[in-house]
C-alpha positions as CSV (number, residue, x, y, z in Angstrom):
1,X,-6.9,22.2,-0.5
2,X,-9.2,25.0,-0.5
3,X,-9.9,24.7,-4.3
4,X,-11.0,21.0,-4.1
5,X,-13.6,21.6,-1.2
6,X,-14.5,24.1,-3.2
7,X,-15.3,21.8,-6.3
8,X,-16.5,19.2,-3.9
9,X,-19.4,21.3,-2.4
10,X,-20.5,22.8,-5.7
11,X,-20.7,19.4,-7.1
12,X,-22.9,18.5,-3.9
13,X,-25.0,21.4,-4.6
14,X,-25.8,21.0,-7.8
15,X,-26.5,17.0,-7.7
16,X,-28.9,18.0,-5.0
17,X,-30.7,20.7,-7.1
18,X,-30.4,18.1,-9.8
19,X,-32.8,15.6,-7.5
20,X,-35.2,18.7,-6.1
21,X,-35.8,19.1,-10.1
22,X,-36.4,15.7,-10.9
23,X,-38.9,14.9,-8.1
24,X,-40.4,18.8,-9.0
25,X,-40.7,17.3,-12.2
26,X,-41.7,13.8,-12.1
27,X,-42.9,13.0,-8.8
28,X,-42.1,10.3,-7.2
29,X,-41.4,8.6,-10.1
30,X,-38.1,10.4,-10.2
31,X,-37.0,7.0,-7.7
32,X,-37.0,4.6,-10.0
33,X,-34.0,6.0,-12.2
34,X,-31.9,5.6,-8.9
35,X,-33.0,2.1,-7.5
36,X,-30.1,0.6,-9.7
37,X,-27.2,2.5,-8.6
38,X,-28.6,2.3,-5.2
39,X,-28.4,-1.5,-5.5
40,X,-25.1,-1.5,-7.0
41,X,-23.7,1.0,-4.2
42,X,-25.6,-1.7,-1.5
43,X,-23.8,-4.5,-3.1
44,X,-20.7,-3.0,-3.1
45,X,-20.4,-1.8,0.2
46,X,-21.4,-5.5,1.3
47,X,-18.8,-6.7,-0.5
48,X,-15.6,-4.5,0.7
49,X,-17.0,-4.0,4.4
50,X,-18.4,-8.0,5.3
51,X,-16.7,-10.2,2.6
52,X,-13.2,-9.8,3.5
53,X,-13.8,-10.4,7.3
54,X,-15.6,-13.5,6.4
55,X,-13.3,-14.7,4.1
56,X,-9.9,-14.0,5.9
57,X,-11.2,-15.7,9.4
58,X,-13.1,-18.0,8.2
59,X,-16.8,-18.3,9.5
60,X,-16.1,-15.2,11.7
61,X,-13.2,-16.0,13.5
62,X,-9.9,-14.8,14.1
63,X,-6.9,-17.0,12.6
64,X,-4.4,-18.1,15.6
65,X,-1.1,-17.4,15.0
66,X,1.2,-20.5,14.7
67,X,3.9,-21.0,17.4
68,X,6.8,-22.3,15.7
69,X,8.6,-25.2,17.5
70,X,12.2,-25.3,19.7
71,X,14.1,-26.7,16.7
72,X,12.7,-24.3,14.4
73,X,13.7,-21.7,16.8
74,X,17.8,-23.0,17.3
75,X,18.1,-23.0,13.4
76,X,16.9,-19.1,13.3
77,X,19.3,-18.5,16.5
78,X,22.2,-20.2,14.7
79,X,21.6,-18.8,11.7
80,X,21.9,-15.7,13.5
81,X,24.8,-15.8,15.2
82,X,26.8,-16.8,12.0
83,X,26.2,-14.2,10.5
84,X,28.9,-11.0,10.5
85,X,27.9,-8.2,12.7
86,X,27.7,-5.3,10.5
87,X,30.6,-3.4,11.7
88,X,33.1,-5.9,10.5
89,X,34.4,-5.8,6.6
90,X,33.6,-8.3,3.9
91,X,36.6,-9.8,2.4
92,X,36.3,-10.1,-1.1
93,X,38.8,-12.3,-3.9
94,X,39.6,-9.0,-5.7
95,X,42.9,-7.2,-5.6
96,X,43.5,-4.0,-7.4
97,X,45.9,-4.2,-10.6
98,X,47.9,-1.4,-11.4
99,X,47.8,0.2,-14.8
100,X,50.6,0.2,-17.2
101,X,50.7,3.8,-17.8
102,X,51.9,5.3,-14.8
103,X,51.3,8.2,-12.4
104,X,51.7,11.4,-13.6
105,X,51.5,13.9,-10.6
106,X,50.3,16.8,-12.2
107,X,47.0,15.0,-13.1
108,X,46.2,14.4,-9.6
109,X,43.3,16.7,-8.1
110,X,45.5,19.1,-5.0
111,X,42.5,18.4,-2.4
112,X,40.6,14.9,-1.9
């Protein structure tokens, strides 16, 4: 954790000596190489912060939630209660066929 704010903060640094350089050097015509990703930066903020509000409520509002109706609401509770509680067993068609080679009790493990 320490390494990477380590890397973060001399990556800071020297970006900001990078800048103090390039306005030392050109003035402030040192700006105009960072209008564009300024712009882009602006537009993309916009887009992820306002957008999706506008988009997912619709003009600025919040979407109701839908109440769903009495029948609705018996077909969930009797689906429900048929179901098997979890405690209880399946019962499945299978049975278990015994093989034709027999037991031999020295092949058995001694403890389960």
């Amino acid at each position: 954790m320490i390494r990477h704010a380590l890397i973060f903060w001399i990556s800071i640094a020297l970006a900001a000596l990078g800048l103090v350089t390039q306005f030392m050097a050109r003035g402030l015509s040192a700006l105009s190489i960072f209008i564009l990703p300024a712009l882009l930066l602006a537009l993309l903020y916009y887009a992820y912060k306002v957008l999706p509000g506008r988009v997912a409520g619709g003009s600025g509002r919040s979407r109701t939630k839908v109440k769903p109706s009495a029948k609705t609401m018996s077909k969930v509770a009797g689906i429900r209660k048929t179901q098997a509680s979890p405690g209880k067993r399946k019962t499945y068609p299978f049975q278990v066929i015994e093989g034709s080679k027999g037991k031999n009790d020295d092949q058995l493990p001694k403890y389960h």
